[in-house]
PyMOL commands that place a pseudoatom at each C-alpha (Angstrom):
pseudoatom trace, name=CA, resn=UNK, resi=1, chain=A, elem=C, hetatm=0, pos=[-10.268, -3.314, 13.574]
pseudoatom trace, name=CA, resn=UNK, resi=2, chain=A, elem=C, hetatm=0, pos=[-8.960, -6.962, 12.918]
pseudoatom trace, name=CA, resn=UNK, resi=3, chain=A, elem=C, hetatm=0, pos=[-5.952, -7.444, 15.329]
pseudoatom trace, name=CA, resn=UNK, resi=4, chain=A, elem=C, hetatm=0, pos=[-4.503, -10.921, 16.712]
pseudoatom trace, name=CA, resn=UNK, resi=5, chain=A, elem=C, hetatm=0, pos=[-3.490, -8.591, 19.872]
pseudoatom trace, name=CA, resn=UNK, resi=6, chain=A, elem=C, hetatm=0, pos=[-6.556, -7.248, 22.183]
pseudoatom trace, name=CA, resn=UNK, resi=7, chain=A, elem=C, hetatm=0, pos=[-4.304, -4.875, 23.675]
pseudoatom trace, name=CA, resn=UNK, resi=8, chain=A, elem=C, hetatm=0, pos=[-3.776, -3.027, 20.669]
pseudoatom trace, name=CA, resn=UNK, resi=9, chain=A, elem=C, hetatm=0, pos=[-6.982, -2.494, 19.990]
pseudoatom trace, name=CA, resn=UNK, resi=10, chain=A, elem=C, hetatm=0, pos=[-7.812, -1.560, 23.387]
pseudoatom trace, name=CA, resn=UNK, resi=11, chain=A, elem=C, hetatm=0, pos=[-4.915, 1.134, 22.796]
pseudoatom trace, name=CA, resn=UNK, resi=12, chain=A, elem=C, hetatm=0, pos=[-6.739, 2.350, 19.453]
pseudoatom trace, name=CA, resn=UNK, resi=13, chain=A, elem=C, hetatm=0, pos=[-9.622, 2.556, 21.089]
pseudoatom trace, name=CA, resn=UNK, resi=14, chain=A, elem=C, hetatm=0, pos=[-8.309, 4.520, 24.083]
pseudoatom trace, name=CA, resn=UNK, resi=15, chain=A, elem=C, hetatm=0, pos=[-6.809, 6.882, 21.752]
pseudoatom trace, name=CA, resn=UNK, resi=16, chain=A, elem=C, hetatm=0, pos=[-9.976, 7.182, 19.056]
pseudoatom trace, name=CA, resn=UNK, resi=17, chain=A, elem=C, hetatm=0, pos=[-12.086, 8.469, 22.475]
pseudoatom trace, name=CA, resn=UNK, resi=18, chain=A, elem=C, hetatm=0, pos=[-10.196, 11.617, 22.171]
pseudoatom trace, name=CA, resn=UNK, resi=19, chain=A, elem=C, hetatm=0, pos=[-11.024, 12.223, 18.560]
pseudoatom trace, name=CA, resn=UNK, resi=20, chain=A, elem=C, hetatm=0, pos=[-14.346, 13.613, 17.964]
pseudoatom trace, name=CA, resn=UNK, resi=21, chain=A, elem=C, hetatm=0, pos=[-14.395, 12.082, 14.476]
pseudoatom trace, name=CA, resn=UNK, resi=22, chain=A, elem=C, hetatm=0, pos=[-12.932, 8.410, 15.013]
pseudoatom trace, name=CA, resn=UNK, resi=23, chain=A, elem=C, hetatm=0, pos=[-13.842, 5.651, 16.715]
pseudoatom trace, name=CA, resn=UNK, resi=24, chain=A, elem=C, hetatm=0, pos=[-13.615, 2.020, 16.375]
pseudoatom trace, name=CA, resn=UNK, resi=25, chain=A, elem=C, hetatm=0, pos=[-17.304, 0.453, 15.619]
pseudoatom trace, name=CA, resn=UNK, resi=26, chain=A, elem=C, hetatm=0, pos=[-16.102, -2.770, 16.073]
pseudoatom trace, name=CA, resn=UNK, resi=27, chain=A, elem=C, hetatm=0, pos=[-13.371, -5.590, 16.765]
pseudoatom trace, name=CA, resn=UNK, resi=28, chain=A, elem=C, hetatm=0, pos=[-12.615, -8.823, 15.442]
pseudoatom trace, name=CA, resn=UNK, resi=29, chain=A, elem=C, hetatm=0, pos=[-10.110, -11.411, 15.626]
pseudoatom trace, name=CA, resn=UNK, resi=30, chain=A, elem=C, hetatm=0, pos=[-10.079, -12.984, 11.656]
pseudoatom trace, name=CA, resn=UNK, resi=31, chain=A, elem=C, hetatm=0, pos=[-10.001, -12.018, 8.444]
pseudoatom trace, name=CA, resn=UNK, resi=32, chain=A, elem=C, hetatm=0, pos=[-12.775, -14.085, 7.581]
pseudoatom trace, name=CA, resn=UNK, resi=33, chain=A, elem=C, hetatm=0, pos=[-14.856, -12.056, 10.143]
pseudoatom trace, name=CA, resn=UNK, resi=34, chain=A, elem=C, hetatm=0, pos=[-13.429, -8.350, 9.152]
pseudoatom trace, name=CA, resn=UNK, resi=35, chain=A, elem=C, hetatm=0, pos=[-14.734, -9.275, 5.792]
pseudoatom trace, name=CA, resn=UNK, resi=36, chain=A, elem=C, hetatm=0, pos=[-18.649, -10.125, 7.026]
pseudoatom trace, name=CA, resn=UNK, resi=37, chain=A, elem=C, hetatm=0, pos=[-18.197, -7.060, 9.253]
pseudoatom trace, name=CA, resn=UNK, resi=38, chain=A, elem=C, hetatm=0, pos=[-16.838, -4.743, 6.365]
pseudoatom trace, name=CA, resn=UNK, resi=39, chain=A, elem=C, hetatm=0, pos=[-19.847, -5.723, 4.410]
pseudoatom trace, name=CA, resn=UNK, resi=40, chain=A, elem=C, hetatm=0, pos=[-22.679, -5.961, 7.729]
pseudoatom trace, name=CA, resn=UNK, resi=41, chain=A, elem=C, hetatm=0, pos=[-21.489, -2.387, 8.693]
pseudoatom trace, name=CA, resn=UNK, resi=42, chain=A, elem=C, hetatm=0, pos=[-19.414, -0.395, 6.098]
pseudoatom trace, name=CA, resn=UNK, resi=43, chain=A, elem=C, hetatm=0, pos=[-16.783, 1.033, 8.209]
pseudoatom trace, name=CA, resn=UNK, resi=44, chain=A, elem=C, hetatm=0, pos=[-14.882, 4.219, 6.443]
pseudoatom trace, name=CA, resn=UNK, resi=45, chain=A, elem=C, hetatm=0, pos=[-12.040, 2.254, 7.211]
pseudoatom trace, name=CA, resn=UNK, resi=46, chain=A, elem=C, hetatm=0, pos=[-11.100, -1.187, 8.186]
pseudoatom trace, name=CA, resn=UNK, resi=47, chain=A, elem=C, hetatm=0, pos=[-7.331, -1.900, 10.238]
pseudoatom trace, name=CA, resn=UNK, resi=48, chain=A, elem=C, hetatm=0, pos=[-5.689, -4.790, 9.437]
pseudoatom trace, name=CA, resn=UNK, resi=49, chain=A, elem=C, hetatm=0, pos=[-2.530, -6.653, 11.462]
pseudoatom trace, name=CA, resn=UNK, resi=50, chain=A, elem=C, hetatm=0, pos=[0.005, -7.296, 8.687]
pseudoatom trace, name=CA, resn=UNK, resi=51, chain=A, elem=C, hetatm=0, pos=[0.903, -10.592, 11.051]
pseudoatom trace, name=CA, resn=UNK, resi=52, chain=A, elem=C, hetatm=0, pos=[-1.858, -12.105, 9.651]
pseudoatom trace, name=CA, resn=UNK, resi=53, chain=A, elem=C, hetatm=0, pos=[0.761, -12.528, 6.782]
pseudoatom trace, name=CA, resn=UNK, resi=54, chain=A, elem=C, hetatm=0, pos=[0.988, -10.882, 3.233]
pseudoatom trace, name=CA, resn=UNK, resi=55, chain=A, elem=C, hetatm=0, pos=[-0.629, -13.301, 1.324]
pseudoatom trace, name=CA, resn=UNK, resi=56, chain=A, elem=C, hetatm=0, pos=[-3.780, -13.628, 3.399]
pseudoatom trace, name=CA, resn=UNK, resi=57, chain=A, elem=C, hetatm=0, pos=[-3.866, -9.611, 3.817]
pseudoatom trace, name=CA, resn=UNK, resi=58, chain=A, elem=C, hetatm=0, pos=[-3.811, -9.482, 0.045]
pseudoatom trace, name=CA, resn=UNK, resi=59, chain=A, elem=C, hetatm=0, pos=[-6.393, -12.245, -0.420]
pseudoatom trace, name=CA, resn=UNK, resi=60, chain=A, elem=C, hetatm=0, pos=[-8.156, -10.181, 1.893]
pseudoatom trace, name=CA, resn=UNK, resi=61, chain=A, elem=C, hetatm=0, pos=[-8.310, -7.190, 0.096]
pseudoatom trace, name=CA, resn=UNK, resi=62, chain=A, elem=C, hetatm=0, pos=[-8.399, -8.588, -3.555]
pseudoatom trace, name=CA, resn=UNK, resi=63, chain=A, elem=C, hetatm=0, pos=[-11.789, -9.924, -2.151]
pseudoatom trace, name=CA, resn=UNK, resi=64, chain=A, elem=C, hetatm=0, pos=[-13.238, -6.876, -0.681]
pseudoatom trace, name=CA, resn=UNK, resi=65, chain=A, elem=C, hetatm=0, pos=[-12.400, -5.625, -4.241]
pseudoatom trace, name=CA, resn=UNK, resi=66, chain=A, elem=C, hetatm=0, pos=[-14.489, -8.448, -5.628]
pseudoatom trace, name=CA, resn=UNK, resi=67, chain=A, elem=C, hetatm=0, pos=[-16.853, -7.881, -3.266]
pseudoatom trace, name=CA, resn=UNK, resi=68, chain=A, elem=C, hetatm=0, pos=[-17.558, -4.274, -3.692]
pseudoatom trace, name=CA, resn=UNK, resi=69, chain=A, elem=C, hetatm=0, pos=[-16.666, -3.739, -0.049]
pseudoatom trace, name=CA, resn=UNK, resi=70, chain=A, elem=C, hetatm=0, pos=[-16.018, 0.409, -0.183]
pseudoatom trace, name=CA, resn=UNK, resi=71, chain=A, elem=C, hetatm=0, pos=[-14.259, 0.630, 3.330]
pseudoatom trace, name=CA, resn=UNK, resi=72, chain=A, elem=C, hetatm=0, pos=[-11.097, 1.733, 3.147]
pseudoatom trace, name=CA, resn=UNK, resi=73, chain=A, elem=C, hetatm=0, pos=[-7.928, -0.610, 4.337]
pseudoatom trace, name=CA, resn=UNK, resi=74, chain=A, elem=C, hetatm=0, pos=[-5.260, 0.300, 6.417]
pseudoatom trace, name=CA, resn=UNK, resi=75, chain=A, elem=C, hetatm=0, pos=[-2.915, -2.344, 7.392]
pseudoatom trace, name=CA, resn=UNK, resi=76, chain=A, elem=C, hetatm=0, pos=[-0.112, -1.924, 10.113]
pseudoatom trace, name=CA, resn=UNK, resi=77, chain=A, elem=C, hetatm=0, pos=[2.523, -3.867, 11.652]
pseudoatom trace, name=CA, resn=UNK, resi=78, chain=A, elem=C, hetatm=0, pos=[6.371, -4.087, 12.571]
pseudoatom trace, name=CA, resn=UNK, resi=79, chain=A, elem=C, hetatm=0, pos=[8.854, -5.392, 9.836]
pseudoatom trace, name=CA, resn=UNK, resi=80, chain=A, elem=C, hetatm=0, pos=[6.844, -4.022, 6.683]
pseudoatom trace, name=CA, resn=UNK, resi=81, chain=A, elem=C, hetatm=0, pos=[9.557, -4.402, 4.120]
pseudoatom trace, name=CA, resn=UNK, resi=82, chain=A, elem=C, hetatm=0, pos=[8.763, -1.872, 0.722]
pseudoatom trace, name=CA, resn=UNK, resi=83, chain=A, elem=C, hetatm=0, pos=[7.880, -4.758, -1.183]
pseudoatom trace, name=CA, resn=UNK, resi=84, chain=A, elem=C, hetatm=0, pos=[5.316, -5.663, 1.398]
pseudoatom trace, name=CA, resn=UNK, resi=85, chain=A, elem=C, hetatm=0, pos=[4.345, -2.029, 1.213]
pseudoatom trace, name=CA, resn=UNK, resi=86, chain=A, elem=C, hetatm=0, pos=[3.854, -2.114, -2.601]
pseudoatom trace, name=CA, resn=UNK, resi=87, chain=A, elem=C, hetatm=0, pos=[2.288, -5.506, -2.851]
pseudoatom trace, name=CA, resn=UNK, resi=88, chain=A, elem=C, hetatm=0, pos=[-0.471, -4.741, -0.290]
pseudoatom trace, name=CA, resn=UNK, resi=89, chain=A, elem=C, hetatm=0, pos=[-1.009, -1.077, -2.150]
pseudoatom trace, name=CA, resn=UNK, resi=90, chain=A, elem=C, hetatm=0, pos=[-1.126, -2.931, -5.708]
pseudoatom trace, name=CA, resn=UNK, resi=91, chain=A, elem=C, hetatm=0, pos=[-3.581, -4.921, -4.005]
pseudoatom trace, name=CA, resn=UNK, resi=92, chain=A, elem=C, hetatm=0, pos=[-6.138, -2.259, -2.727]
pseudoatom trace, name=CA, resn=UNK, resi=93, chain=A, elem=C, hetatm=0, pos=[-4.625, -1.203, 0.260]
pseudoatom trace, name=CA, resn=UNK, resi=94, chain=A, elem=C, hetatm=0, pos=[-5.733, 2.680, 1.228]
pseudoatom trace, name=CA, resn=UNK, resi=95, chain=A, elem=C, hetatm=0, pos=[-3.096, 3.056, 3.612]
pseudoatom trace, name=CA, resn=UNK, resi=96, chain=A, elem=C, hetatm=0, pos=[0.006, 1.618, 5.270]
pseudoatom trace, name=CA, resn=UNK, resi=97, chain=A, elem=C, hetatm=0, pos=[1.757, 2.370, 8.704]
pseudoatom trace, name=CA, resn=UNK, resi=98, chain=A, elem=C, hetatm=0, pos=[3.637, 1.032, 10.918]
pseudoatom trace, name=CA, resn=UNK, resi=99, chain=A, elem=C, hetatm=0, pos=[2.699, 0.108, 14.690]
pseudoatom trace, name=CA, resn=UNK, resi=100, chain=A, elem=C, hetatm=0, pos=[6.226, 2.004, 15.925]
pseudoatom trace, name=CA, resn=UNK, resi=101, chain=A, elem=C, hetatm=0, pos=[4.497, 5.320, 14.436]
pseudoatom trace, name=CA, resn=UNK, resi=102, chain=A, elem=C, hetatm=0, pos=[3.821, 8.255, 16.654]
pseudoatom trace, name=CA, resn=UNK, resi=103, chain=A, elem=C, hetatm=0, pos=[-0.002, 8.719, 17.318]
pseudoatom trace, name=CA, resn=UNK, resi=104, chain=A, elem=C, hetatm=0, pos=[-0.586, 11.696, 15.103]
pseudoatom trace, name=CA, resn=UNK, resi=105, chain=A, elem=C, hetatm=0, pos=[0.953, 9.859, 12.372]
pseudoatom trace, name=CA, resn=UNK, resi=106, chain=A, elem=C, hetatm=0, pos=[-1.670, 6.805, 12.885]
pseudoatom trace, name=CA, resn=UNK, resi=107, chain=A, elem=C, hetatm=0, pos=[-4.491, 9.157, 13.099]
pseudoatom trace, name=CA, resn=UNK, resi=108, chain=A, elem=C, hetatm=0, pos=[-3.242, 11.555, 10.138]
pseudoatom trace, name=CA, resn=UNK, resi=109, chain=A, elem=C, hetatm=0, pos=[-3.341, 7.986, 8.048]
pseudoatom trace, name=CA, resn=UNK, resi=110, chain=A, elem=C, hetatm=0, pos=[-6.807, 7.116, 9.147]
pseudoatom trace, name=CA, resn=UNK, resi=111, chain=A, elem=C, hetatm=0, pos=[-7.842, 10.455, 8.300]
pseudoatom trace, name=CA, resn=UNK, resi=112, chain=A, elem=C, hetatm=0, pos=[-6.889, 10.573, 4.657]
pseudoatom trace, name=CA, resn=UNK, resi=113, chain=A, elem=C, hetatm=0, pos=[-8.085, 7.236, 4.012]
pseudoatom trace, name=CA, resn=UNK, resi=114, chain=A, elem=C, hetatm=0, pos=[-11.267, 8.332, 6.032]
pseudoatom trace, name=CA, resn=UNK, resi=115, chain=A, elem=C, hetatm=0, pos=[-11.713, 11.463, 3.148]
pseudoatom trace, name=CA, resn=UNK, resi=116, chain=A, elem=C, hetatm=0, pos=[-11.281, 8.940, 0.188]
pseudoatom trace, name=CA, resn=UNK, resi=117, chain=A, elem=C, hetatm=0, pos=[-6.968, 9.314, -0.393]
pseudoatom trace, name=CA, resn=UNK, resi=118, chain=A, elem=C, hetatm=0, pos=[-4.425, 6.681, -0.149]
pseudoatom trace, name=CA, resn=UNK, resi=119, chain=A, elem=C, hetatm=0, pos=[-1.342, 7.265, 2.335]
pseudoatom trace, name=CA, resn=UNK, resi=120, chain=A, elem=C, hetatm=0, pos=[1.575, 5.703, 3.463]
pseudoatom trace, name=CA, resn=UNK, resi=121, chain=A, elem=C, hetatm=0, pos=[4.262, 6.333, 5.959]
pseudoatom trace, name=CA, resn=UNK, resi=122, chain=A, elem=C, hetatm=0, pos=[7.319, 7.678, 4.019]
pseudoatom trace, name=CA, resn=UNK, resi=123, chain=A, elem=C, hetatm=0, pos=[9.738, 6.107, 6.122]
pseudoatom trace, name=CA, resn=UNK, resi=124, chain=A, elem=C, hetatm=0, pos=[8.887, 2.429, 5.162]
pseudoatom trace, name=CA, resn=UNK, resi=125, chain=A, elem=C, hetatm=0, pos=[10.573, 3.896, 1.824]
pseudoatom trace, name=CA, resn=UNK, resi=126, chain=A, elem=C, hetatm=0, pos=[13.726, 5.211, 3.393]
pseudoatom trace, name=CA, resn=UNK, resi=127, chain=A, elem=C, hetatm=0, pos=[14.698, 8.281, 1.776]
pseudoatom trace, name=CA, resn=UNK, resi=128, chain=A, elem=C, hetatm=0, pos=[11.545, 9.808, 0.234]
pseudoatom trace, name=CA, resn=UNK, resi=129, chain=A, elem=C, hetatm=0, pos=[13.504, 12.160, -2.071]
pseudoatom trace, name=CA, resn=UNK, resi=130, chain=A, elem=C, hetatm=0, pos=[15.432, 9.506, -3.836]
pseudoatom trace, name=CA, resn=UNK, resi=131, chain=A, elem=C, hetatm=0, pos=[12.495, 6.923, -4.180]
pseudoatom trace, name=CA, resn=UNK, resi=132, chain=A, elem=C, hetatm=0, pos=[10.116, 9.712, -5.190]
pseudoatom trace, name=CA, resn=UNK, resi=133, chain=A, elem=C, hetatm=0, pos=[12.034, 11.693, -8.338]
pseudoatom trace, name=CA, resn=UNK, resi=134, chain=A, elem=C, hetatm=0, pos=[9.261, 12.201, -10.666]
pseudoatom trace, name=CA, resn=UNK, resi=135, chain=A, elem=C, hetatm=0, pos=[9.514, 10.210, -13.912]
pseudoatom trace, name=CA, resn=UNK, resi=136, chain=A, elem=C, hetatm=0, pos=[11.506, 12.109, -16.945]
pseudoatom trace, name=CA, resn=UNK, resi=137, chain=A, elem=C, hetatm=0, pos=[9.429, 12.439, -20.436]
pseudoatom trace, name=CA, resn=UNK, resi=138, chain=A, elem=C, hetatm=0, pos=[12.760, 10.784, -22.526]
pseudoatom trace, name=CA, resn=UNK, resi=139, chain=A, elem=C, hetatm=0, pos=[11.988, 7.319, -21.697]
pseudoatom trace, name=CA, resn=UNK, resi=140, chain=A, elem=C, hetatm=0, pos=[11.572, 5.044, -24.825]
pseudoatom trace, name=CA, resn=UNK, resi=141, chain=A, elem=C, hetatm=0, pos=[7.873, 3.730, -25.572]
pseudoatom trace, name=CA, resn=UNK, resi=142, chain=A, elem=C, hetatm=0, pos=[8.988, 0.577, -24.701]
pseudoatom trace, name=CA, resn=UNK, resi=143, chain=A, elem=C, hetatm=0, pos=[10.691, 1.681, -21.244]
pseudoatom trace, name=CA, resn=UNK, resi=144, chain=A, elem=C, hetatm=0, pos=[7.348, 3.429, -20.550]
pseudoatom trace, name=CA, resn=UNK, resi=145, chain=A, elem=C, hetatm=0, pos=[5.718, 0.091, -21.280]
pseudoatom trace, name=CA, resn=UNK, resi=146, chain=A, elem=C, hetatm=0, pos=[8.129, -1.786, -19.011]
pseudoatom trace, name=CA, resn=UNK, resi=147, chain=A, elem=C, hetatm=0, pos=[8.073, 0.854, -15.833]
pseudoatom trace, name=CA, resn=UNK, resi=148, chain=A, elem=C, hetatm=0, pos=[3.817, 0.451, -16.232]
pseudoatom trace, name=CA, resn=UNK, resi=149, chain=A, elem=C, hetatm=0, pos=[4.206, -3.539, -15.589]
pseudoatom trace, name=CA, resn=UNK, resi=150, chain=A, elem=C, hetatm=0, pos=[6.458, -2.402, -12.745]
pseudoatom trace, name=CA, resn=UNK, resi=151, chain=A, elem=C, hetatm=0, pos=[3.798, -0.427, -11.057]
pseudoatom trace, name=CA, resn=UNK, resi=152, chain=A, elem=C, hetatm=0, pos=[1.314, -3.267, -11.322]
pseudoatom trace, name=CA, resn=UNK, resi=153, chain=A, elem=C, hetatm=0, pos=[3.625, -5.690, -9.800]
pseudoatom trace, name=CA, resn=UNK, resi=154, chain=A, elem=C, hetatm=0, pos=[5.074, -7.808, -12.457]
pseudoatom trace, name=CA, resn=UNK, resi=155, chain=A, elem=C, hetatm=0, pos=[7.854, -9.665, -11.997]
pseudoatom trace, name=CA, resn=UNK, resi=156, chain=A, elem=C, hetatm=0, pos=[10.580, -9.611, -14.949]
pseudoatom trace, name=CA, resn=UNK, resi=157, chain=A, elem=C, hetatm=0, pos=[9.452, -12.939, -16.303]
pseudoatom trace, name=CA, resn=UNK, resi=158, chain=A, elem=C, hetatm=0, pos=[6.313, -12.073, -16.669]
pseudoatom trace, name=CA, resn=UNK, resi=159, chain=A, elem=C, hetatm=0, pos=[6.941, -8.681, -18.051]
pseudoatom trace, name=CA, resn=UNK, resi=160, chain=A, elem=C, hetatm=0, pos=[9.071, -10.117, -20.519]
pseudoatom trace, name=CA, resn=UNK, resi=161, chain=A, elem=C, hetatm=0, pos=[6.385, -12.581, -21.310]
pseudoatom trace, name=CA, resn=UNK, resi=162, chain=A, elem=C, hetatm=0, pos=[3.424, -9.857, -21.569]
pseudoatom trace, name=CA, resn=UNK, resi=163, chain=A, elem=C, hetatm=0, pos=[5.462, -7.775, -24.278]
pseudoatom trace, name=CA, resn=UNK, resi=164, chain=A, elem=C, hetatm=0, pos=[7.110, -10.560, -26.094]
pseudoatom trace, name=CA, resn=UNK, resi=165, chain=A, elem=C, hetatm=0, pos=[10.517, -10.213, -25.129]
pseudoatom trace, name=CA, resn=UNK, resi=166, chain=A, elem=C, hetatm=0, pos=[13.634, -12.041, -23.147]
pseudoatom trace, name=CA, resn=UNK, resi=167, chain=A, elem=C, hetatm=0, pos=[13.636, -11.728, -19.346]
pseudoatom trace, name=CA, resn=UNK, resi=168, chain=A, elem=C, hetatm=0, pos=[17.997, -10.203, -20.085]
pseudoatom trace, name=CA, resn=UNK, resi=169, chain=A, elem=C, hetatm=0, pos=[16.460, -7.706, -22.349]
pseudoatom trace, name=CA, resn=UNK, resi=170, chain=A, elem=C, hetatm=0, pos=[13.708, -6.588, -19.360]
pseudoatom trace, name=CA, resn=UNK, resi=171, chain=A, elem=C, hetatm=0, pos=[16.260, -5.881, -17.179]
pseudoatom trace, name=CA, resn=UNK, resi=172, chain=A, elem=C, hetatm=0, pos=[18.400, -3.936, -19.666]
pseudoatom trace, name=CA, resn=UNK, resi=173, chain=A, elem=C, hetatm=0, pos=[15.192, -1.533, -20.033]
pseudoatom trace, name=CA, resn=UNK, resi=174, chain=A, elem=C, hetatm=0, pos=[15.273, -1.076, -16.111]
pseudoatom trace, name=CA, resn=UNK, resi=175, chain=A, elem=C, hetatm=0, pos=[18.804, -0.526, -15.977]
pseudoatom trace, name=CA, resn=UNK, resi=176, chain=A, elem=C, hetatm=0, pos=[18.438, 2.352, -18.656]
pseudoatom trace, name=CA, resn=UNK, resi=177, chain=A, elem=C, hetatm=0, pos=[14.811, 3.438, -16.967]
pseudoatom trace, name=CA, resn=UNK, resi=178, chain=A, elem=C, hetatm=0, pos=[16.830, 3.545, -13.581]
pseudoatom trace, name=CA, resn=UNK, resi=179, chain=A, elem=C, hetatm=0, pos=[19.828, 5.528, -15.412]
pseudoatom trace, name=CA, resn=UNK, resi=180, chain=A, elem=C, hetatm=0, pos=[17.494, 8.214, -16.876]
pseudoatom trace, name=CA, resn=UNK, resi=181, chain=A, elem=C, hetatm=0, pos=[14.791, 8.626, -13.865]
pseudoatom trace, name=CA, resn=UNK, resi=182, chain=A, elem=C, hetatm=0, pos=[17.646, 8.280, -11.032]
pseudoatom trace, name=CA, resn=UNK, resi=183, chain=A, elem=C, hetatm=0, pos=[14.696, 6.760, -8.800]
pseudoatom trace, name=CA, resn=UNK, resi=184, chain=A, elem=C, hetatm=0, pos=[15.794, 3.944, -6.804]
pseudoatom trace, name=CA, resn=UNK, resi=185, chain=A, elem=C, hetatm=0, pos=[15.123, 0.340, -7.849]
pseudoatom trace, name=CA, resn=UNK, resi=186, chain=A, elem=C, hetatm=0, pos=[11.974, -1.201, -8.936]
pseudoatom trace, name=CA, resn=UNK, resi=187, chain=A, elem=C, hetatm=0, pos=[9.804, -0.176, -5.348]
pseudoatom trace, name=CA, resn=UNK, resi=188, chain=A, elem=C, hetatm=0, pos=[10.369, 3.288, -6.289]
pseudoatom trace, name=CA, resn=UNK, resi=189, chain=A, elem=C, hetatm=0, pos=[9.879, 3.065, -9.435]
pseudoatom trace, name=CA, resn=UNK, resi=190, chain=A, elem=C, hetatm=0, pos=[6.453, 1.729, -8.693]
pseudoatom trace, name=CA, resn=UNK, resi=191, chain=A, elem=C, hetatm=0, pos=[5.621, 4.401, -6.114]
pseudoatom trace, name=CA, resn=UNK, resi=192, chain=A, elem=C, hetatm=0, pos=[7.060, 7.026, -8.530]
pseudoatom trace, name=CA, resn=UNK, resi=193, chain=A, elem=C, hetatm=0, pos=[4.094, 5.800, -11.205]
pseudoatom trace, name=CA, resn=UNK, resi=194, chain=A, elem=C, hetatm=0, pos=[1.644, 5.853, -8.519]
pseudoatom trace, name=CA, resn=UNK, resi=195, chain=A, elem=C, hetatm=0, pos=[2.155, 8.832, -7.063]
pseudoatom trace, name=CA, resn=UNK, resi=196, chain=A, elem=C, hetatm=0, pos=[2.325, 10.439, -10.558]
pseudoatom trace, name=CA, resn=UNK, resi=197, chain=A, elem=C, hetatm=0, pos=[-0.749, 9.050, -10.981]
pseudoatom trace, name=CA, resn=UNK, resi=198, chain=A, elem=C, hetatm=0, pos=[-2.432, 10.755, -8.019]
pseudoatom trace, name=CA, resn=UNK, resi=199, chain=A, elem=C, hetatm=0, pos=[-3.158, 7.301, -6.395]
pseudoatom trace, name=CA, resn=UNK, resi=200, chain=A, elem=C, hetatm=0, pos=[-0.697, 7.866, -3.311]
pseudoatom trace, name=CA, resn=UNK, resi=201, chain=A, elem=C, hetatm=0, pos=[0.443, 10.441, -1.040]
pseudoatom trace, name=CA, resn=UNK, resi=202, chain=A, elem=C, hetatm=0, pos=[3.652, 10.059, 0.717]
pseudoatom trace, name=CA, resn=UNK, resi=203, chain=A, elem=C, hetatm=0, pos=[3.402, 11.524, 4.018]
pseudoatom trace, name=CA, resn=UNK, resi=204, chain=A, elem=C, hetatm=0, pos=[6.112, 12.273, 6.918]
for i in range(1, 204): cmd.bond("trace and resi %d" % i, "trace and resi %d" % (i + 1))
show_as sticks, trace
zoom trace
């Protein structure tokens, strides 16, 4: 675990020594030091506080990437926002949760990412059904093109820029991709390409 509060990891830990398959094999207070750790010890799965702030959290795990680090992430805090969510997936994150969620919710996520999946707490989402209507077959080539630079995290600029085109005639694809798929602005459209995908697992 890498936590800027003690206590919570002294509450982790208090609730791991009922598990017979979990427990915390170390704590530290830095990101700089969960990343020597993650690579001393290998850890099935490494907790991060999203207080630490999304940027470093992402620099965090685009270097683990780098790094070959296999240990899966799971980063939890108050106030995660769904494009925190999605940003810190895009970025490698295994799973996401919040610190308000029940403790068989915390354990089910460090569970799955334990067995190799990728998990997130639905409710960060809000209404799971709308944000997760699967994809229709009738979108354009094009609109297929634009909702796969959605996914990865580009922003409409840059979308527009990667396939030649004006940012006005970007959003003019989403409006028509959000017409046709009925999912729910450009976070669930992401998650919608992800989960498709197989690389996330909604869970209540």
């Amino acid at each position: 675990m890498c936590d800027t509060q003690p206590v919570a990891v002294e509450g982790v830990k208090g609730l791991l020594e009922r598990c017979p398959d979990l427990r915390v094999s170390g704590a530290v207070h830095t990101l700089s030091a969960a990343l020597e750790v993650a690579r001393a010890m290998t850890p099935a799965i490494v907790v991060l506080d999203k207080s630490f702030g999304l940027s470093a959290i992402t620099d965090w795990l685009h270097t683990s990437t780098r790094a070959g680090i296999a240990s899966g992430a799971v980063v939890w805090g108050t106030g995660i926002t769904e494009s925190e969510a999605l940003k810190m997936l895009q970025a490698g994150a295994k799973g996401v949760v919040r610190r308000s969620a029940q403790p068989e919710t915390f354990l089910a996520c460090l569970r799955a990412v334990a067995s190799g999946n990728t998990w997130m707490e639905d409710g960060i989402f809000g209404d799971a059904g709308q944000v997760m209507k699967p994809r229709e077959s009738h979108l354009t080539p094009r609109e297929r093109q634009v909702a796969e630079l959605v996914e990865k995290g580009l922003r409409n600029r840059d979308i527009a820029r990667s396939l030649g085109i004006r940012t006005g005639t970007v959003k003019i694809h989403l409006k028509h991709i959000f017409e046709k798929t009925g999912v729910r602005g450009r976070y669930g459209l992401a998650l919608t390409g992800l989960r498709e995908k197989g690389a996330i697992t909604l869970v209540a």
